[in-house]
N, C-alpha and C positions, 0 to 999 in steps of 0.2 A: 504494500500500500504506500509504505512510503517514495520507493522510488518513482511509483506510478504519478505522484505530486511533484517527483522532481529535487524530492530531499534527498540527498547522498546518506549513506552510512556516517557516523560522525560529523554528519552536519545538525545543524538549527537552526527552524524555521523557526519565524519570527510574524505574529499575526497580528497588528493592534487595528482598532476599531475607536469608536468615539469613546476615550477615556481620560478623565485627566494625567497629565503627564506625571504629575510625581505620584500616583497611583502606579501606575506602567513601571517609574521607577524602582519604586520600592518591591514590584514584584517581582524585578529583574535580581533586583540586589538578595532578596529570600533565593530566590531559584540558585542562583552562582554562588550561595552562601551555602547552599544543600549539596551542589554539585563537588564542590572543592573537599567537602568532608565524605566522600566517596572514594577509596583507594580503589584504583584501574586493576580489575584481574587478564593475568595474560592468560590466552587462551592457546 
């Protein structure tokens, strides 16, 4: 599904709509804030 969108493996889509900007912000900053405490397993 994803590629069929056009999203690569290890990429991020990125979707915003009418919302205020430091809304958007701060959910960027939660998400990168979740991602970063993820250790990568190698496969």
């Amino acid at each position: 599904m994803q590629a069929e969108g056009g999203v690569e493996p290890g990429g991020i889509r990125l979707s915003c709509g009418l919302e205020e900007t430091n809304d958007i912000l701060r959910d960027l900053e939660a998400a990168f804030t979740h991602v970063a405490g993820i250790k990568r397993e190698r496969v």
